[in-house]
C-alpha positions in Angstrom: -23.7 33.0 -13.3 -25.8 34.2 -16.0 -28.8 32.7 -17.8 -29.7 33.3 -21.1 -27.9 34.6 -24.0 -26.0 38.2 -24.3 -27.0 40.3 -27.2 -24.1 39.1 -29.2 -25.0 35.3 -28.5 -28.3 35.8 -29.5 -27.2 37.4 -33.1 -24.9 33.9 -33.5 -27.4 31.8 -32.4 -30.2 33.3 -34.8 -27.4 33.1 -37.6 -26.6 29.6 -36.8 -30.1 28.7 -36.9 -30.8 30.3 -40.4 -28.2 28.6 -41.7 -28.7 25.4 -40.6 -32.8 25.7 -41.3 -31.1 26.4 -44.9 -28.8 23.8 -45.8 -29.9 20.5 -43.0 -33.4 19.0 -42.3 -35.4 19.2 -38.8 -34.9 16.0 -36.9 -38.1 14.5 -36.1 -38.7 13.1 -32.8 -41.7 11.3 -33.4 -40.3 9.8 -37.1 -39.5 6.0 -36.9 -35.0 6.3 -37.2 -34.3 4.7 -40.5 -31.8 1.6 -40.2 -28.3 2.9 -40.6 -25.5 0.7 -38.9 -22.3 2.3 -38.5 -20.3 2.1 -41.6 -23.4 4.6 -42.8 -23.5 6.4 -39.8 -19.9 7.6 -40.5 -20.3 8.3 -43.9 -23.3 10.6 -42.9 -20.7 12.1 -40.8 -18.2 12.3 -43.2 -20.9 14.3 -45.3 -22.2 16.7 -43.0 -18.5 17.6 -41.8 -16.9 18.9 -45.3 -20.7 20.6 -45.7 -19.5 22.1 -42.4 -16.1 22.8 -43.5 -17.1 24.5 -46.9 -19.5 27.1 -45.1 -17.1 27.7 -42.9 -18.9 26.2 -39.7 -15.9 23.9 -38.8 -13.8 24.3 -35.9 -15.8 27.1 -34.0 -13.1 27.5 -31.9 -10.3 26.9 -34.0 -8.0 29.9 -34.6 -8.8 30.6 -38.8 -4.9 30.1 -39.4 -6.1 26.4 -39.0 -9.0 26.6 -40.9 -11.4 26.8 -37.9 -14.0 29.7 -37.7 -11.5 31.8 -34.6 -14.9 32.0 -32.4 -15.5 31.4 -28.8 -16.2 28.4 -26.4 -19.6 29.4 -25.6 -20.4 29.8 -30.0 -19.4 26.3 -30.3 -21.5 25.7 -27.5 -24.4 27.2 -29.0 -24.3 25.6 -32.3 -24.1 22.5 -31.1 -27.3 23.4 -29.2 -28.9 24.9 -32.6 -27.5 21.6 -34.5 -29.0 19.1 -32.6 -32.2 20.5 -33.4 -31.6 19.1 -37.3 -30.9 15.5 -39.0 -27.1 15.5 -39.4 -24.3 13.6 -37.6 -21.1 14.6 -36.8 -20.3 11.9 -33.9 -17.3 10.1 -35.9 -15.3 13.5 -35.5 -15.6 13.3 -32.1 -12.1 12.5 -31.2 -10.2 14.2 -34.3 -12.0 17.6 -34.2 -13.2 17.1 -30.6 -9.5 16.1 -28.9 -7.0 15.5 -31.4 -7.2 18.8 -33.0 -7.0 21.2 -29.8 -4.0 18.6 -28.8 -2.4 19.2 -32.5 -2.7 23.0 -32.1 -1.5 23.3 -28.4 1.5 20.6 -29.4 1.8 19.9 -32.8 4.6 21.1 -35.5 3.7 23.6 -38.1 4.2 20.7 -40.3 1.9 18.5 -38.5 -0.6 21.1 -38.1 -0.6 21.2 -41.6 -0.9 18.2 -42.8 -3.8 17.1 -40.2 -6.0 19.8 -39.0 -7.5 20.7 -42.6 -8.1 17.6 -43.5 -9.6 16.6 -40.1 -12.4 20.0 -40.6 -12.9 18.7 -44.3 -14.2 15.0 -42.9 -11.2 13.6 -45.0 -9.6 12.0 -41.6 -11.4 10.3 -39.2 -9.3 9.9 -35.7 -9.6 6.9 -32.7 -7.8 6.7 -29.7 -5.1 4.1 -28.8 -4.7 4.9 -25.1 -6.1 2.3 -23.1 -5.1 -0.9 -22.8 -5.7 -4.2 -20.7 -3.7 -3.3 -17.9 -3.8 0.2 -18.3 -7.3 2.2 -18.2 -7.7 4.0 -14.9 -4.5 3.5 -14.2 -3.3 5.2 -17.7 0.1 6.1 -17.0 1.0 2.5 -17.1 0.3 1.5 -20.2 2.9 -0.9 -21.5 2.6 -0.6 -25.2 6.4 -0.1 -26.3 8.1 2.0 -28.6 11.8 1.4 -29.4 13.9 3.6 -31.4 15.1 2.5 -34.8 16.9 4.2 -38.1 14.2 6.8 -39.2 11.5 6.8 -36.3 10.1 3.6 -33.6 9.2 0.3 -33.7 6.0 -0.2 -31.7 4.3 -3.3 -30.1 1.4 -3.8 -27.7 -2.2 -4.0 -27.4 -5.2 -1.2 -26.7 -8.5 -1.5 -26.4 -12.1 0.3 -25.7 -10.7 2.1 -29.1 -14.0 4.1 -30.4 -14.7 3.4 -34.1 -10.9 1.9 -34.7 -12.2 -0.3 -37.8 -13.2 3.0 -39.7 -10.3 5.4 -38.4 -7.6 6.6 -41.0 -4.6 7.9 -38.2 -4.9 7.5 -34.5 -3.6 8.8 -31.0 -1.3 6.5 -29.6 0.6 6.6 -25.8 3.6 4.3 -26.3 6.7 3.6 -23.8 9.5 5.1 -24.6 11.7 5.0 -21.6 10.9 1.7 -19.1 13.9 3.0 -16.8 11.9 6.5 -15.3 9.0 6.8 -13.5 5.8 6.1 -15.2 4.4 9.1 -15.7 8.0 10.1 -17.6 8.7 7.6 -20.1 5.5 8.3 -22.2 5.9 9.7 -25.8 2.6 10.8 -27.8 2.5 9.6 -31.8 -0.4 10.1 -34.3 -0.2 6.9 -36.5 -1.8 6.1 -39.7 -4.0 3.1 -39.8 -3.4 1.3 -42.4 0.6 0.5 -41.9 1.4 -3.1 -41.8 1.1 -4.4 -38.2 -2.1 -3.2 -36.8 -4.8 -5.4 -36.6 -8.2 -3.9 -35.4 -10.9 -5.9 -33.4 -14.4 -5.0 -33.2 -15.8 -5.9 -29.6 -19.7 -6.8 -29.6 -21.0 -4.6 -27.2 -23.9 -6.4 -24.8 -26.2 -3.9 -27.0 -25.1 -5.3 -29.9 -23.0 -2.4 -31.3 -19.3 -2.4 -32.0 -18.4 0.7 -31.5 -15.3 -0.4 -29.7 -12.4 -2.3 -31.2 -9.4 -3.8 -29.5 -6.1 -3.1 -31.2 -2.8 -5.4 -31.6 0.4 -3.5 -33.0 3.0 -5.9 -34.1 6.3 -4.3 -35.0 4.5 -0.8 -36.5 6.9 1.4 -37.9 6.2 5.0 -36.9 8.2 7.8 -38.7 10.1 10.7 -36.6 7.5 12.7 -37.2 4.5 11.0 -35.7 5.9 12.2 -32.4 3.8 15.1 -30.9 5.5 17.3 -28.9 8.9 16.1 -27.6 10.3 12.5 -26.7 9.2 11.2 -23.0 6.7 14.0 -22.6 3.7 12.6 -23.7 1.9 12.4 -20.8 1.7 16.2 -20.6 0.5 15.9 -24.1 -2.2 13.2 -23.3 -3.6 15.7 -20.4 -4.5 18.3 -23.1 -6.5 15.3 -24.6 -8.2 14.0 -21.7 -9.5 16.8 -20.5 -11.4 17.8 -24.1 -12.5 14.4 -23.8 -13.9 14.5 -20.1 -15.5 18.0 -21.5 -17.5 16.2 -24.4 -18.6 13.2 -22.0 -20.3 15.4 -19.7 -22.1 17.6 -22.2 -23.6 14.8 -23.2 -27.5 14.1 -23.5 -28.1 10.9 -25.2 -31.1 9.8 -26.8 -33.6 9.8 -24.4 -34.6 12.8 -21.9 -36.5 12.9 -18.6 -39.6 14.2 -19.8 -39.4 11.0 -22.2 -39.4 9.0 -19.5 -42.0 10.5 -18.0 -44.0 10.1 -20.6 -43.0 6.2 -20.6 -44.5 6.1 -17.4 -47.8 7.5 -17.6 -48.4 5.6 -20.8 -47.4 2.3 -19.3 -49.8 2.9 -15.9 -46.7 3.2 -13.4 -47.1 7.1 -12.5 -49.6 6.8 -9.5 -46.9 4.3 -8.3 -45.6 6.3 -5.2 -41.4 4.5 -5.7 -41.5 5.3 -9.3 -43.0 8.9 -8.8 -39.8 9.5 -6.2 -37.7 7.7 -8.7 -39.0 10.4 -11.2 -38.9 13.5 -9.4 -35.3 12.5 -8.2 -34.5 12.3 -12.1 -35.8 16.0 -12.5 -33.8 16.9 -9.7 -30.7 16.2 -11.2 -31.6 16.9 -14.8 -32.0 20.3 -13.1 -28.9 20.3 -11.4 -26.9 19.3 -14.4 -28.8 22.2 -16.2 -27.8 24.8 -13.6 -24.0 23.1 -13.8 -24.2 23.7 -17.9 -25.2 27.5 -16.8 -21.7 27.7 -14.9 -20.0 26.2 -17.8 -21.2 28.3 -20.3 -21.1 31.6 -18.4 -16.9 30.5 -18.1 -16.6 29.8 -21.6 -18.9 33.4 -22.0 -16.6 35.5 -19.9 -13.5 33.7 -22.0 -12.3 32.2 -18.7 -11.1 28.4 -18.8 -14.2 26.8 -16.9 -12.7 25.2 -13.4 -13.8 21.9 -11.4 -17.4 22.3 -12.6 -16.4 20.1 -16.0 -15.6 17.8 -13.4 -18.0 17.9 -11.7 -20.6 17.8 -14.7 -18.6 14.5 -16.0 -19.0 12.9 -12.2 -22.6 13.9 -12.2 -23.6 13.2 -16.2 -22.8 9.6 -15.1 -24.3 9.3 -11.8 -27.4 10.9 -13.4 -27.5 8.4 -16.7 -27.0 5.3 -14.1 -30.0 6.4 -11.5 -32.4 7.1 -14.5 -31.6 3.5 -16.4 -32.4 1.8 -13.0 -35.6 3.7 -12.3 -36.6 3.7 -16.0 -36.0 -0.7 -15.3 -38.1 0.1 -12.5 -41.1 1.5 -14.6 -40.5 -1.4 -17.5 -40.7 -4.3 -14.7 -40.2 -7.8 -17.3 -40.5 -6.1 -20.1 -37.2 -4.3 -19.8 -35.4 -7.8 -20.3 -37.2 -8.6 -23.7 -35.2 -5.8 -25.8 -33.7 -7.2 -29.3 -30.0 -6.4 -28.9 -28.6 -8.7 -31.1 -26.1 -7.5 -33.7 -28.6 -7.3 -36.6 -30.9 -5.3 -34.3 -28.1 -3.3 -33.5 -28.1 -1.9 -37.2 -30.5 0.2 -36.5 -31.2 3.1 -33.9 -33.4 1.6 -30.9 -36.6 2.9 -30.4 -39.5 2.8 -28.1 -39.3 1.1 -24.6 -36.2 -0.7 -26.0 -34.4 2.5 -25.9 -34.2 2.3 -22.2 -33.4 -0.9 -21.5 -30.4 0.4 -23.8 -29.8 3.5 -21.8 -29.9 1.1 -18.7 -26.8 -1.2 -20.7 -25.0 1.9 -22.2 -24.3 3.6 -18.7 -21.0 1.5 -18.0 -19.7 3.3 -20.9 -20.6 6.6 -19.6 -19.2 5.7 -16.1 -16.0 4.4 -17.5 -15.1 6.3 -20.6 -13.1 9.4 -19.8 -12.2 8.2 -16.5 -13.9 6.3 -14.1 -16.4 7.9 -11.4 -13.6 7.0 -9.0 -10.8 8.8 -11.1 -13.0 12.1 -11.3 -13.7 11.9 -7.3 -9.9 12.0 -6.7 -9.6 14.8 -9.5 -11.9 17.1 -7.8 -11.0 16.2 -4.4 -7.2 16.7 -5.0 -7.7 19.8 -7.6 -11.4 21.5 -6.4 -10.9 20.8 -2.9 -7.4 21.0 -1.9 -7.6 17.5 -0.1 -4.1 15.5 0.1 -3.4 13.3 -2.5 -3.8 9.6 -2.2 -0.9 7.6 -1.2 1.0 6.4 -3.9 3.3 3.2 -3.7 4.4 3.1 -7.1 5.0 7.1 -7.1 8.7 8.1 -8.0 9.4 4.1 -9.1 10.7 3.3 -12.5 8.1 2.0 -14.7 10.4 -1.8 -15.2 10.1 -2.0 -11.4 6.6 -1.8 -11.2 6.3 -4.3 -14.5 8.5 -7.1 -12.7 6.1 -6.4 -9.5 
């Protein structure tokens, strides 16, 4: 493991930096965060991506025959270190440039390719995902959404949910059954399908912060074409791994909007750092900030060395969480009452939370983080079964058609 940059990160790094000091603003920690509820946030997005796109700072690691830059793992890394630094927003391309696109490129048709990746680096197409669903989160490769073949392409009905920014998506992700008669894990097909065709009906869900950034999803006899199937009929769980693993990758290079040194800080200003609980609940925090630190070392000397990194993305997802849930309840700890007075009503919600709110925030936001991705549970089986070598769990519904397991 190495720390630091090599002499060659260090040159992209300082030319990242110059050119975003010359074309984006320094974010200012200590400026109040204008109101901006989401419709705005994703048009900032939408605005900083094609700036991205014309400079050609798009799709670091996108090979240039797809418009992307044809850099390395740890360069994307390091501007996104560099571009956090400045007042700009890309979060509404997290799933289309962040999931969809390495999925499109590993899977996709030249054709498909085509007509999708550009546009996606351009901020012209924002993607959500349409994989979970009520009876299907954890559990994935059960999802019951239906997709029945008709002249020209599929008829699709179902419901998903937990879909990220769904009410301002142009084309979406969708896992559909294809084949009830096989095992679960078999009948699966992968479509991309545009948003606005007659049958889907988009829900925003309240969050108990007050944001919807979630939506639930109905799909009512939606016609998909041919060719919104990605990669081939009944293999779209393969597809969907691709997917899932960029997305556990984002989750767990996360840092949110709040640090430990903020919190800190929170504490010393509200009296509660002589306390001798909060102190251990403090220096616990800085334990694992470190540890996730020293993880993000592993990672990026992987991605330095061009080698796929292993069970430590894992691990960082698994440990991200545990990290964001311990912190909320100490940072509860330090705010005693006061932590249940926050303002998270949906016109509060419309703008970014600040001061001791912030935490009580964190402290409602980590279920998301614990779920999203796969659950804490899910990523303890991963790297038991894949990082340690540990039998897999038994399986009652393992070699079953899907049908069987529906009438259960």
């Amino acid at each position: 493991m190495h720390i630091g940059d090599t002499p060659q990160e260090a040159a992209f790094r300082a030319e990242a930096r110059a050119w975003l000091e010359a074309h984006a603003a320094l974010r200012d920690p200590a400026a109040p965060a204008p109101e901006m509820d989401l419709a705005n946030h994703v048009g900032h997005c939408r605005t900083w991506q094609a700036t991205l796109a014309e400079h050609g700072w798009a799709g670091i690691t996108w090979p240039a025959a797809f418009g992307g830059r044809g850099g390395s793992a740890i360069q994307s890394a390091i501007f996104a270190e560099e571009q956090a630094r400045f007042d700009v927003a890309t979060g509404a391309f997290a799933v289309g440039i962040g999931m969809v696109g390495p999925t499109l490129i590993a899977h996709g048709t030249t054709e498909q390719q085509e007509r999708f990746l550009g546009a996606m680096l351009r901020g012209e197409h924002i993607w959500c995902q349409l994989f979970s669903e009520p009876g299907a989160g954890s559990d994935l490769a059960s999802v019951g959404t239906r997709a029945e073949r008709t002249d020209g392409g599929w008829v699709v009905n179902g419901q998903k949910v937990w879909t990220s920014l769904g009410q301002f998506a142009d084309w979406g992700i969708l896992l559909a059954r294809t084949d009830p008669s096989v095992p679960k894990h078999a009948g699966i097909t992968y479509f991309c399908v545009d948003m606005t065709t007659p049958g889907i009906e988009v829900r925003p869900l309240t969050q108990i912060t007050g944001v919807a950034h979630f939506n639930e999803v109905f799909l009512t006899d939606v016609f998909i074409p041919d060719d919104g199937v990605i990669g081939a009929t009944g293999d779209g769980w393969s597809v969907a791994r691709t997917t899932l693993l960029s997305e556990r990758s984002f989750i767990g290079s996360g840092t949110g909007q709040w640090s430990v040194d903020d919190l800190i800080d929170t504490a010393r200003r509200l009296g509660r750092n002589e306390d001798p609980v909060v102190r251990q609940g403090l220096a616990a925090a800085v334990c694992r900030a470190r540890t996730l630190e020293y993880l993000g070392y592993r990672l990026r000397t992987a991605m330095s060395q061009g080698r796929m990194p292993g069970a430590e993305m894992y691990v960082m997802k698994l440990a991200y969480a545990k990290h964001w849930a311990a912190t909320a309840d100490t940072a509860m700890a330090i705010l005693g009452a006061g932590g249940a007075l926050g303002d998270f009503s949906p016109a509060a919600a419309s703008h970014h939370v600040e001061g001791d709110d912030k935490w009580a925030s964190m402290f409602l936001t980590q279920y998301a983080i614990r779920l999203g991705g796969g659950t804490d549970e899910v990523q303890r089986n991963i790297i038991g079964e894949q990082a340690l070598g540990l039998p897999r769990e038994p399986a009652a519904d393992r070699g079953v058609p899907w049908k069987e397991l529906a009438l259960r």
